[in-house]
C-alpha atoms as a printed R data frame, in Angstrom:
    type eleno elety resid chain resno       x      y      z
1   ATOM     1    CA   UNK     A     1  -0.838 24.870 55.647
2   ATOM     2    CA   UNK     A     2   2.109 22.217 55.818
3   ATOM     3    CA   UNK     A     3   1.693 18.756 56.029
4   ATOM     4    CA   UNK     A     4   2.250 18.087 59.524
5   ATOM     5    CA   UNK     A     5  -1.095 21.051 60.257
6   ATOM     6    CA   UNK     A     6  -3.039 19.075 57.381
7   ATOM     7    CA   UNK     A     7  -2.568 15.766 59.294
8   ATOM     8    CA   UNK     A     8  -3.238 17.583 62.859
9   ATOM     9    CA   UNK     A     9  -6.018 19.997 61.996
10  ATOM    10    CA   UNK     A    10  -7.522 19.168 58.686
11  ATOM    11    CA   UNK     A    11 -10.619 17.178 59.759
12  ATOM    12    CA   UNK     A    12 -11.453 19.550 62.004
13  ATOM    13    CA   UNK     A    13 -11.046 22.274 59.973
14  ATOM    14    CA   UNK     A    14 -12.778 20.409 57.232
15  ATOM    15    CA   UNK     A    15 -16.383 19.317 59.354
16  ATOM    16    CA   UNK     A    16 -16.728 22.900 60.230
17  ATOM    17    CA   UNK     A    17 -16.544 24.488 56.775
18  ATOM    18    CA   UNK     A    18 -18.871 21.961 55.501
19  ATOM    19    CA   UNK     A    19 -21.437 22.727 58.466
20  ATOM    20    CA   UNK     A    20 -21.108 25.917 57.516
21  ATOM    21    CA   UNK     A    21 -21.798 25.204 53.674
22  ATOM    22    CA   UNK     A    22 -24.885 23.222 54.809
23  ATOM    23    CA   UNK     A    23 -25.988 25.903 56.628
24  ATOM    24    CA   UNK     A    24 -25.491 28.330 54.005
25  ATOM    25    CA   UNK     A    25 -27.170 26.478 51.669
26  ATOM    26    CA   UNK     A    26 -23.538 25.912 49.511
27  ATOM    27    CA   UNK     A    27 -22.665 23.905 46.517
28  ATOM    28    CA   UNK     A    28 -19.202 21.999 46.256
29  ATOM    29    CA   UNK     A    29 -17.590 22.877 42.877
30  ATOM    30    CA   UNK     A    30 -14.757 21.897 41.128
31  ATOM    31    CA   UNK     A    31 -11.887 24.103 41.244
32  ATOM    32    CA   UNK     A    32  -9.532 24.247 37.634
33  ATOM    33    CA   UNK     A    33  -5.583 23.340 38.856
34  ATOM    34    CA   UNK     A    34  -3.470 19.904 39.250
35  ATOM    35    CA   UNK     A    35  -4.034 16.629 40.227
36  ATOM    36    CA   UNK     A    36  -3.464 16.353 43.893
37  ATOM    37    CA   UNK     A    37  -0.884 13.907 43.141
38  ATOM    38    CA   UNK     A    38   0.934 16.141 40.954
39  ATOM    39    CA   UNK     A    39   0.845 18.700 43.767
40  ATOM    40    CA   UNK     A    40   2.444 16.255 46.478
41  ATOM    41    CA   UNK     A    41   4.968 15.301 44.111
42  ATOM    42    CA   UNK     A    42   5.655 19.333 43.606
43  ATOM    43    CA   UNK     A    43   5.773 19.706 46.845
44  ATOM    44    CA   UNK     A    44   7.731 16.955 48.295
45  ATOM    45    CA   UNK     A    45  10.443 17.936 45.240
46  ATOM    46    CA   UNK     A    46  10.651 21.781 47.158
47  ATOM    47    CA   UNK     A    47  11.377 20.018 50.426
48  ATOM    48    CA   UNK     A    48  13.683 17.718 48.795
49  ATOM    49    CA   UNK     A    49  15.625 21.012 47.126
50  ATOM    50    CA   UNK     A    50  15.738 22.716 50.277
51  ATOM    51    CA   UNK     A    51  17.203 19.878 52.360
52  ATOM    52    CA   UNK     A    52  19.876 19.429 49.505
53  ATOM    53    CA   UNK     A    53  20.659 22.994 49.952
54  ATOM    54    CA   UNK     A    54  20.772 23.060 53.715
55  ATOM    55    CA   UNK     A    55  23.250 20.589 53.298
56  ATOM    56    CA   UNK     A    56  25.150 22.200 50.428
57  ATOM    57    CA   UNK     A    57  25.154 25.849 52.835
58  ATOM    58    CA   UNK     A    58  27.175 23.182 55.447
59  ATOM    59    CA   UNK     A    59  29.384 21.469 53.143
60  ATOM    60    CA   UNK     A    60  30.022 25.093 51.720
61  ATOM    61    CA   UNK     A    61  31.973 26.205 55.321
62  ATOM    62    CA   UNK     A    62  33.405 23.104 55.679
63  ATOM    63    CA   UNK     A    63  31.824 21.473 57.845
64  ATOM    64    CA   UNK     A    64  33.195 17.732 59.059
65  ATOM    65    CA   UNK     A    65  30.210 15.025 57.814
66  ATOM    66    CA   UNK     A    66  29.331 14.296 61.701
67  ATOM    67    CA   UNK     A    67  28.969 17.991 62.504
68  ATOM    68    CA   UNK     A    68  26.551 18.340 59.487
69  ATOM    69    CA   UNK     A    69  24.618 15.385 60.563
70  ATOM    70    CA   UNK     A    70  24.160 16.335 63.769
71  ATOM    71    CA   UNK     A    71  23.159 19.811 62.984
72  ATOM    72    CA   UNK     A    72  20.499 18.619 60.795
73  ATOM    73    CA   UNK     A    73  19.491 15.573 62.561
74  ATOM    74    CA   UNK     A    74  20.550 13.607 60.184
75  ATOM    75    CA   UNK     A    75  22.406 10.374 59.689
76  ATOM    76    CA   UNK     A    76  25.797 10.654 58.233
77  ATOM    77    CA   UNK     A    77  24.669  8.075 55.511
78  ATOM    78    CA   UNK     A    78  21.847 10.630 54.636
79  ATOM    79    CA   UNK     A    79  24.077 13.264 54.765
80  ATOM    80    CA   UNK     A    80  26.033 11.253 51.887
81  ATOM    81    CA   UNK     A    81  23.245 10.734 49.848
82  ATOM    82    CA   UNK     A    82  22.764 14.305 49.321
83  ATOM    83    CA   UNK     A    83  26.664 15.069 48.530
84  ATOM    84    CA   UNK     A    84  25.698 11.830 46.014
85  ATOM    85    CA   UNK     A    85  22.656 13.664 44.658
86  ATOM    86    CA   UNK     A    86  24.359 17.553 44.664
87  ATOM    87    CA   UNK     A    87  27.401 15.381 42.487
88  ATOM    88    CA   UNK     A    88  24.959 13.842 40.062
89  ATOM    89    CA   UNK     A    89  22.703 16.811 39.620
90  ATOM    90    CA   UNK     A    90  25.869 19.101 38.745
91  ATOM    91    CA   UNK     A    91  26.183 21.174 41.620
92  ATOM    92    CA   UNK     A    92  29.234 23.269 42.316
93  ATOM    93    CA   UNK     A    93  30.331 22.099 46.020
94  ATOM    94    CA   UNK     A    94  33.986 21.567 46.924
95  ATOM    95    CA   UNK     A    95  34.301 18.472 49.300
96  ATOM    96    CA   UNK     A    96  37.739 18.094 48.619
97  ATOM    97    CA   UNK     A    97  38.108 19.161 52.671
98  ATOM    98    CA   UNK     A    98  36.524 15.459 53.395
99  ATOM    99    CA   UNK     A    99  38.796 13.203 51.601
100 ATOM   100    CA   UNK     A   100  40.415 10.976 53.502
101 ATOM   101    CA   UNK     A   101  44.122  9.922 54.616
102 ATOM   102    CA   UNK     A   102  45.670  8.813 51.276
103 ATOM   103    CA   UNK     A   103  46.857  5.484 52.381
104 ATOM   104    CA   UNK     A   104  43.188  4.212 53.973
105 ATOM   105    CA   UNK     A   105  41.696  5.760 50.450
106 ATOM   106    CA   UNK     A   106  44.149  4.269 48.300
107 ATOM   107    CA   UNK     A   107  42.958  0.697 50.027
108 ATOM   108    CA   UNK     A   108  39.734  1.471 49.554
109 ATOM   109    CA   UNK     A   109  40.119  2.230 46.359
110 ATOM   110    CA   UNK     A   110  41.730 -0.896 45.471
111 ATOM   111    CA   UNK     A   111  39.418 -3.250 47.486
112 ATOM   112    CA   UNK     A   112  36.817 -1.538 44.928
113 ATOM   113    CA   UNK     A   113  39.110 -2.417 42.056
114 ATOM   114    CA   UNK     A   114  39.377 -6.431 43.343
115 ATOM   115    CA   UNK     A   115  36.085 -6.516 44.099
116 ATOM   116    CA   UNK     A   116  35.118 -5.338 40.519
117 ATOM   117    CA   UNK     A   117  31.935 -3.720 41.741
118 ATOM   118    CA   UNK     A   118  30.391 -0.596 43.036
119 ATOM   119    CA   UNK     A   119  28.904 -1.773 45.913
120 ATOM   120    CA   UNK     A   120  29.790 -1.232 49.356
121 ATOM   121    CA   UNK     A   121  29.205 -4.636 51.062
122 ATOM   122    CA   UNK     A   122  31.543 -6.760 49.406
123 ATOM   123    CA   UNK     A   123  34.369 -4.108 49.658
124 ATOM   124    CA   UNK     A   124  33.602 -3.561 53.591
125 ATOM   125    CA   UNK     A   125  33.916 -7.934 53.799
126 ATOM   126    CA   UNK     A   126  37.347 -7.044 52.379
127 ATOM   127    CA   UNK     A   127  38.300 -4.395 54.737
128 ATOM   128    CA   UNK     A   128  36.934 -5.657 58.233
129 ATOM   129    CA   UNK     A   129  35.737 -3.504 61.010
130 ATOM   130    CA   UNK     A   130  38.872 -0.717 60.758
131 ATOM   131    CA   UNK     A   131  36.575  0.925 57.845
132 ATOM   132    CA   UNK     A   132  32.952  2.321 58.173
133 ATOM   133    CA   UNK     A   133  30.627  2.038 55.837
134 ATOM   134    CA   UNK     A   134  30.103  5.779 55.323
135 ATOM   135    CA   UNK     A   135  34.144  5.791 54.960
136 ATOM   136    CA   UNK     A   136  33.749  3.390 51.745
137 ATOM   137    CA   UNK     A   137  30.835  5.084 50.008
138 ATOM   138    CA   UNK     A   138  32.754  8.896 50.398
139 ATOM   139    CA   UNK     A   139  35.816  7.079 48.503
140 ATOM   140    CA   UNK     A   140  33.196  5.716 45.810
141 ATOM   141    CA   UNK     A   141  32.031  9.104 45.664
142 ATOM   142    CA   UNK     A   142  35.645 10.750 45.544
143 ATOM   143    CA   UNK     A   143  35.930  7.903 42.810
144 ATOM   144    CA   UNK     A   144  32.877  9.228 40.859
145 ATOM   145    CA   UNK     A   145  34.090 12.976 40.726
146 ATOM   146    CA   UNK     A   146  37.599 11.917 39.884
147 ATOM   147    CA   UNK     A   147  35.893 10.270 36.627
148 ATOM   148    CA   UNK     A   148  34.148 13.461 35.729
């Protein structure tokens, strides 16, 4: 049963198997396994691993970041965070295909450098409204893999 079932249909589920116990003149006994919290945290990592993936299958047929957003129903800054997290963790995924115009990167790039930090905000101050916010953190990430 997923989550969202649990939530819905638990209690319910739950006062009639305990009527029944009663009935049946049933003992509650402890069952050997994990801490609840360790399942949740299991569980919640699987879900994690699959939406990295989903996004990975996109980025994989080259896909532009909007698209993939969309087709999740996702935000393009959420959509970053996994590229971010697929990076860090080591995974193979080519995103060269997202890169942007070499003139707007190489300002980005060296509003970073004046800036002297890895932040977005103070680099977006320095740019004005002609970059996004989601264009600045793909150059920072372009930045990370180029240091790899």
């Amino acid at each position: 049963m997923g989550t969202e079932k649990l939530r819905r249909y638990g209690p319910a589920f739950l006062g009639v198997i305990i009527q029944y116990a009663r009935e049946h003149g049933l003992v509650e006994r402890t069952v050997a396994g994990r801490p609840d919290a360790e399942v949740r945290k299991l569980r919640r990592s699987a879900r994690h691993d699959a939406t990295y993936a989903q996004t990975k299958q996109l980025l994989l047929q080259k896909l532009p970041l909007a698209m993939i957003a969309q087709q999740r129903g996702l935000a393009v800054s959420t959509i970053l965070s996994h590229i971010e997290k697929l990076i860090r963790s080591a995974e193979p995924v080519d995103i060269g295909y997202l890169r942007p115009p070499p003139d707007r990167l190489a300002k980005i790039q060296t509003a970073f450098a004046a800036t002297r930090q890895s932040t977005l905000s103070p680099v977006k101050e320095m740019l004005g409204d002609d970059y996004s916010y989601d264009e600045i953190r793909l150059v920072r990430i372009f930045s990370e893999i180029d240091k790899l």
